[in-house]
C-alpha positions in Angstrom: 0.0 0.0 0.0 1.7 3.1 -1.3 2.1 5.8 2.3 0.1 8.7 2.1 2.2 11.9 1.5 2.5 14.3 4.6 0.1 17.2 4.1 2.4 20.2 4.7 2.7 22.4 7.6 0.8 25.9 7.6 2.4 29.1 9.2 0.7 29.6 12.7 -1.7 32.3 12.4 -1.2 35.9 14.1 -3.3 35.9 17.0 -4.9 39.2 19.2 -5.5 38.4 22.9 -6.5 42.2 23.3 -9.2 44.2 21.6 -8.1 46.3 18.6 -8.4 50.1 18.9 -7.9 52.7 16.1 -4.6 54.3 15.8 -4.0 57.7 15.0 -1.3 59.8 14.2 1.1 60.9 15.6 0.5 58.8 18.8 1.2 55.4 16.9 3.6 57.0 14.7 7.1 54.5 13.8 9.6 56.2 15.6 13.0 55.4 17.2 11.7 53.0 20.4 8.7 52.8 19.9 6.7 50.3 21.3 2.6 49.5 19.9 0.1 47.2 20.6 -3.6 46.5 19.6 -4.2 49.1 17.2 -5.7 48.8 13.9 -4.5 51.1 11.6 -6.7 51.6 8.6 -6.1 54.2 5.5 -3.0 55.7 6.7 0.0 56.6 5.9 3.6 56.5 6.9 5.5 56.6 4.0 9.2 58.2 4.3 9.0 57.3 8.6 12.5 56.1 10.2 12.9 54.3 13.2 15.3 51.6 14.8 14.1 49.2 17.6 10.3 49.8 16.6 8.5 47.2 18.9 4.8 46.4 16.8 2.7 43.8 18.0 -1.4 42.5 18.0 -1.8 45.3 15.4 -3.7 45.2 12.0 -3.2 47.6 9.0 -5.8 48.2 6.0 -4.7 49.9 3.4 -1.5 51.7 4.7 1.0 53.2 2.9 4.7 52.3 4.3 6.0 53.5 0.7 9.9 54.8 2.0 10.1 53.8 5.0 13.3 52.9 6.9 12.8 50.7 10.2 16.7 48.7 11.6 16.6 46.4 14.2 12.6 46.3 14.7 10.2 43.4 15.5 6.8 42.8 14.1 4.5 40.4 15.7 1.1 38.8 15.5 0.3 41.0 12.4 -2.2 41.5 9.6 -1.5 43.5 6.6 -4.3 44.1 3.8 -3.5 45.8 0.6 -0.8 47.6 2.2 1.8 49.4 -0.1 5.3 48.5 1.2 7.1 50.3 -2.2 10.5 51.0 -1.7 11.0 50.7 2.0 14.3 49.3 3.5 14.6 47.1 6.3 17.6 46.1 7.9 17.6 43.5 10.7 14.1 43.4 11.1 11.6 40.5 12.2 8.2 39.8 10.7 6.8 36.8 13.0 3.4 35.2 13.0 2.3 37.4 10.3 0.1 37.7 7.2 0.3 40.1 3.9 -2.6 39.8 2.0 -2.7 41.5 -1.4 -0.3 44.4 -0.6 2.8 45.8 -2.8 6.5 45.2 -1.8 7.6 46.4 -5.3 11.6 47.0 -4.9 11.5 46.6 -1.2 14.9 45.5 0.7 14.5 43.0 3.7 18.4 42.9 4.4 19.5 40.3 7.0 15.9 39.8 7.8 14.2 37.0 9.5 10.2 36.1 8.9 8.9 33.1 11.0 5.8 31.8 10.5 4.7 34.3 7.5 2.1 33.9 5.0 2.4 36.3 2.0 -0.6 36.1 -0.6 -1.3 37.6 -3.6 0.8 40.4 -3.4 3.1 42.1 -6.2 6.7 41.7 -4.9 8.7 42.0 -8.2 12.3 42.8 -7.6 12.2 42.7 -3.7 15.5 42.3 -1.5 16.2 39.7 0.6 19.5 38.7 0.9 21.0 37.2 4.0 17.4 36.7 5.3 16.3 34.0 7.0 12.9 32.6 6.4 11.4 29.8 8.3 8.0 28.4 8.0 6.9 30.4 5.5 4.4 30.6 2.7 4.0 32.6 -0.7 0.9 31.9 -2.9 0.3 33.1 -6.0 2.6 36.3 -5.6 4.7 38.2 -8.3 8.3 37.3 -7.1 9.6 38.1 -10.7 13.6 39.9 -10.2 13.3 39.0 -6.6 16.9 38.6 -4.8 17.3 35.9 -2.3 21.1 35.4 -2.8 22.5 34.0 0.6 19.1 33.6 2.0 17.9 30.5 4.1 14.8 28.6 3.4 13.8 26.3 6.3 9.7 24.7 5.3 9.0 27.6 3.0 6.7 27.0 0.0 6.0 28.7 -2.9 2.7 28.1 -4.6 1.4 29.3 -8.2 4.4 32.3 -7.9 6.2 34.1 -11.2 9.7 33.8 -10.1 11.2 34.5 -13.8 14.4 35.4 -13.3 14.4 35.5 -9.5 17.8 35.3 -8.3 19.2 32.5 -5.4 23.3 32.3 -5.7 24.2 30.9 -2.9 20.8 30.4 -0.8 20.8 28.1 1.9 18.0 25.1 1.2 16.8 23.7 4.6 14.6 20.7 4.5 11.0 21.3 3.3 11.2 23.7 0.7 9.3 23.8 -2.2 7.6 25.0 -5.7 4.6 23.9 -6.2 2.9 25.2 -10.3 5.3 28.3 -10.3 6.8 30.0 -13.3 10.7 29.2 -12.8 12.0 30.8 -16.1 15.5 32.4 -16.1 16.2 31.8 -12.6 19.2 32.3 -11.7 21.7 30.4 -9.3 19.3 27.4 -9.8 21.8 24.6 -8.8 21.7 26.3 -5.5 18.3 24.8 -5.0 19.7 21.3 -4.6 17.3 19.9 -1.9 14.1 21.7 -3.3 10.9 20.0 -4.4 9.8 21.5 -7.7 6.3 20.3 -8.8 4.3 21.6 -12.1 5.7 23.1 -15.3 8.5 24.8 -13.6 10.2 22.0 -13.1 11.6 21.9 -17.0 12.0 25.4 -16.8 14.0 25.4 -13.4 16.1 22.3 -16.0 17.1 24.7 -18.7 18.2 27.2 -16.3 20.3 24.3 -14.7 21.2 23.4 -18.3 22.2 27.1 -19.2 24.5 27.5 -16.1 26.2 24.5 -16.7 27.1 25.8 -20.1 24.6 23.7 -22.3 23.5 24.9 -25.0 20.1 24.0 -27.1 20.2 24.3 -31.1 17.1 23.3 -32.9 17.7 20.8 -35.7 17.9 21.3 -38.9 15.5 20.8 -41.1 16.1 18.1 -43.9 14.7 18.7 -47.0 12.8 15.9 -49.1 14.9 13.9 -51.5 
């Protein structure tokens, strides 16, 4: 009797043990030590804030706009995010636990040295993102635009990508834990591919993620000729 594959494991879910209150600005701005908790931030925006060691926790954000911003050595907990714009902003040491992003916009974001535990990320454009020397662990992306995303020197612990466009998404020297996989993603022109050794690809990609193998290893593909009829 063939054993039934394992159904994977989903990223635990944020969770709010306190009552959600609006936020308003400035009190719950993103400052230099600040600290927040159970506030629901909806239709704002913080775009171009700074701050290092920015505590966030049991908070929700609708529709935000973090377009710019700069946050080093901050920690973000028990989190919702829904169609947030996250455009341009640069991270740096920062921690995104127990988390969700639904249908927001990372476009040309930089996650530096990161770490994301327990993340789901869904729907959401994230073309050409930066993420190298993050760590990600337990981790979900589902049907995201990862096209020109940079995980170089990243490490993937039980992260899955599902129905993503990775074309030419770049992982040189990424770090494959076990569980890792692709399932029915677009793998064309991805680079550093035979650092992947350990992934599970499933779908089409899989001969795409092989001619980018192939084409790293120097092989080339020449159609035949055609014969003509004697």
């Amino acid at each position: 009797m063939t054993q039934a594959m394992p159904r994977p494991k989903n990223p635990l879910a944020p969770r709010f043990q306190v009552a959600l209150r609006p936020a308003e600005l400035p009190d719950h701005d993103f400052e230099d030590d600040a600290t927040i908790k159970g506030r629901r931030y909806s239709g704002l925006s913080l775009v171009g804030r700074a701050g290092e060691a920015v505590e966030v926790e049991q908070c929700a954000f609708e529709n935000v706009r973090f377009t710019g911003i700069h946050l080093v050595r901050s920690v973000l907990a028990h989190i919702t995010f829904e169609t947030c714009d996250f455009a341009t902003v640069r991270t740096q040491d920062v921690s995104i636990l127990r988390s969700t992003m639904t249908g927001c916009r990372l476009t040309g974001s930089s996650w530096s040295n990161g770490s994301f535990r327990d993340v789901l990320i869904e729907g959401t454009r994230t073309d050409s993102a930066l993420f190298r020397y993050a760590k990600f662990k337990m981790v979900v992306f589902r049907e995201c635009n990862l096209s020109q995303a940079d995980f170089q020197f990243a490490e993937l612990r039980d992260v899955r990508f599902e129905k993503c466009d990775l074309t030419g998404a770049q992982f040189a020297n990424v770090v494959v834990q076990p569980g890792v996989s692709f399932d029915n993603c677009t793998l064309v022109d991805v680079g550093g591919a035979s650092h992947l050794k350990g992934a599970t690809v499933r779908g089409p990609g899989s001969m795409e993620l092989a001619l980018s193998l192939a084409r790293e290893a120097g092989i080339l593909f020449e159609p035949q000729a055609a014969t003509g009829s004697s």
